[in-house]
C-alpha positions in Angstrom: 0.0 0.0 0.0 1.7 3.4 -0.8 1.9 6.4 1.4 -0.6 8.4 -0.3 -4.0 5.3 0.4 -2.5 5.6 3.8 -2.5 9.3 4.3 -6.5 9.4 2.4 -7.8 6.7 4.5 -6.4 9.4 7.9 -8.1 12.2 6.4 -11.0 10.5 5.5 -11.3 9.6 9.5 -10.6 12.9 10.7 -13.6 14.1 8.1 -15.9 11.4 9.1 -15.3 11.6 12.7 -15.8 15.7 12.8 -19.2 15.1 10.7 -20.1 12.2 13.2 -19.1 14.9 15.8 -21.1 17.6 14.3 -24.4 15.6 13.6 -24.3 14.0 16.6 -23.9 17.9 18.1 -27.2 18.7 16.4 -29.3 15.6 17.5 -30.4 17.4 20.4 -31.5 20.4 19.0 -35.1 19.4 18.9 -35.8 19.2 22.8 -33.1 21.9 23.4 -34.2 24.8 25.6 -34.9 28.3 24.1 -31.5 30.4 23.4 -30.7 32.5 26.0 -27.4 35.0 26.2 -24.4 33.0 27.9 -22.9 35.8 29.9 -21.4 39.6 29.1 -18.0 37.8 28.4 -19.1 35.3 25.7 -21.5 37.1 23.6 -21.0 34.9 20.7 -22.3 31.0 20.8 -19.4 28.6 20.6 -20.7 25.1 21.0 -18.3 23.2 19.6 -15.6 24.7 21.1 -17.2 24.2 24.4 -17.3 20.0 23.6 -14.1 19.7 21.9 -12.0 22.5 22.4 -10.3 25.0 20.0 -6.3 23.6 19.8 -4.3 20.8 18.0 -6.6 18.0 16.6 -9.9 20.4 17.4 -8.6 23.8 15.9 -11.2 23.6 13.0 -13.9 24.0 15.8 -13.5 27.8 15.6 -14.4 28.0 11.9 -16.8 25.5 12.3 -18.6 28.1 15.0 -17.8 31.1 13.0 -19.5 29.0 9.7 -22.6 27.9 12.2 -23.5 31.6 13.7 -23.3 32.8 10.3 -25.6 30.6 8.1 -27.8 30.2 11.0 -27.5 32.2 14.2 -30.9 30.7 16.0 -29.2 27.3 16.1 -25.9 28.1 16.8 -27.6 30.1 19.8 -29.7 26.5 20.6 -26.9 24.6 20.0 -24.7 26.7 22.2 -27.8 26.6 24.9 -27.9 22.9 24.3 -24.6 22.3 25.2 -24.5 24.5 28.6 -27.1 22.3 29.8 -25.3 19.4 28.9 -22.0 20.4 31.0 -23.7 21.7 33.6 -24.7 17.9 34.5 -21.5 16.6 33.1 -19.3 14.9 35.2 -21.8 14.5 38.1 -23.1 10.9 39.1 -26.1 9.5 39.0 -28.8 8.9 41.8 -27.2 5.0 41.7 -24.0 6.2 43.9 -20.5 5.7 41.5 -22.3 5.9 38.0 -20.7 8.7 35.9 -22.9 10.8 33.7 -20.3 11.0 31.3 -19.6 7.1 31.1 -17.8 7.2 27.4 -15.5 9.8 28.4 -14.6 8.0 31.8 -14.1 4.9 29.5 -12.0 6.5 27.2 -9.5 7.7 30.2 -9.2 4.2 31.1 -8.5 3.4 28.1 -6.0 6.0 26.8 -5.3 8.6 30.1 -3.8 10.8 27.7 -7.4 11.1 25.6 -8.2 14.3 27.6 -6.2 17.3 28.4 -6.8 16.3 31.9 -9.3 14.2 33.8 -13.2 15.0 32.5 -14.2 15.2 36.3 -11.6 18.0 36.0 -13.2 19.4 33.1 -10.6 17.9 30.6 -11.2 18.3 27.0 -10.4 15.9 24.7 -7.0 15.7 22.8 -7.1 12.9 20.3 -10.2 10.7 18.3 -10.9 8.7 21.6 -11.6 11.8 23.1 -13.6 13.3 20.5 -15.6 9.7 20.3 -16.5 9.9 23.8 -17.5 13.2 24.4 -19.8 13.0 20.6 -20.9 9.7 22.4 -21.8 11.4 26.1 -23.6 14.4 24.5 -25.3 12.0 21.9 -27.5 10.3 25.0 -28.0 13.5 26.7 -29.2 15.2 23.6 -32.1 12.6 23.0 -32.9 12.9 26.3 -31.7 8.6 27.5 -29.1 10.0 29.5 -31.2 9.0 33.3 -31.7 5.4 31.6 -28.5 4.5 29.8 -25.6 6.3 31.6 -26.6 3.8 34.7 -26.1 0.6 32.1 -23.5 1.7 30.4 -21.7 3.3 34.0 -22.6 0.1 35.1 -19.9 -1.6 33.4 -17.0 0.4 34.5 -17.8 -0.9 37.8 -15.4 -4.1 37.6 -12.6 -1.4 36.7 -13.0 1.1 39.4 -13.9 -1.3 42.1 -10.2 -1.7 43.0 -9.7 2.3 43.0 -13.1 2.8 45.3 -12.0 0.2 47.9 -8.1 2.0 48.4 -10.2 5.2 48.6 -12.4 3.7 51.2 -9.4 2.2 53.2 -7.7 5.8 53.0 -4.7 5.3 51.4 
């Protein structure tokens, strides 16, 4: 296989995983609240640089923002709105104890720690695919509304992995 399928089948990832990313962004958009000014300091929606950040991998999220409030301020402005709600809960835990409401992105620390910029209970964002994958993934089952069923079955499996970490915690070392 030559260098040039290899370097086509990369960009074609990084272009299917920012649509994926982007779609999944506007799933929600149909039981998002009414837009509503963010504060005096950020006058201008940014959603997607609010999930994925603005630097290395995620840079195009600033012209993806600038593209959105042009063609279509309302929904950049719901999206935006959309996506404060959705990090205002993120990171929390459900009503069932240990269950993270942001299960993928937990997952995808386990799996690669170096996925977020630093822990998402820390407010990390995400710094490679994995980290992209799992936060589109988190937001995707808040945005249609499944998040108080599935993040409890899907947090449910990451039990077995952080068991060992809860009971150090508990015996205070």
């Amino acid at each position: 296989m030559s260098s040039n399928n290899r370097n086509r089948g990369w960009g074609g990832g990084v272009g299917m995983a920012t649509g994926v990313a982007f779609a999944a962004a506007l799933i929600g958009l149909a039981n998002a609240p009414a837009a509503s000014a963010d504060s005096e300091v950020d006058l201008l929606p940014d959603p997607l640089q609010e999930l994925f950040g603005n630097t290395g991998l995620n840079s195009w999220t600033i012209a993806a923002d600038s593209s959105l409030i042009s063609s279509d301020p309302t929904l950049a402005a719901s999206l935006d709105a959309s996506v404060d709600n959705f990090e205002s809960g993120f990171n929390g835990f459900t009503g069932f104890g240990f269950i993270p409401t942001d299960p993928f992105s937990v997952l995808a620390t386990y799996l690669d720690p170096t996925a977020f910029s630093e822990p998402p209970a820390a407010g990390g964002l995400p710094t490679d695919l994995l980290g992209d994958l799992a936060v589109v993934l988190d937001y995707s089952v808040f945005s249609t509304g499944l998040a108080p069923e599935l993040d409890p079955v899907i947090g449910g499996l990451l039990l077995p992995v952080e068991l060992p970490l809860f009971l150090l915690l508990l015996s205070g070392m």
